[in-house]
C-alpha positions, 0 to 999 in steps of 0.5 A: 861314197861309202854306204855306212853300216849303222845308216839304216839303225840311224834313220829308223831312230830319226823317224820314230814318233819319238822328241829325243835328240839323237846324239852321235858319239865316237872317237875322231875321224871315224865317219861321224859326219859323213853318216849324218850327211848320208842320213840328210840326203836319205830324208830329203833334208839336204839336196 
């Protein structure tokens, strides 16, 4: 599976200290949901 760019700036954000919600914006079909599945399994969320 494609490793994308913005995967590790992602997952920093996820897991600092901080209560924010992280909001993923973009125009369709670009990857969206494929970077948050990415992130999930990369955190052991998702098996």
């Amino acid at each position: 599976m494609f490793k994308r760019a913005k995967l590790q700036t992602l997952k920093a954000r996820v897991k600092k200290t901080r209560k924010f919600i992280q909001v993923i914006l973009g125009p369709r079909q670009v990857g969206k949901t494929t970077i948050v599945n990415q992130l999930l399994n990369e955190i052991n969320i998702l098996s």
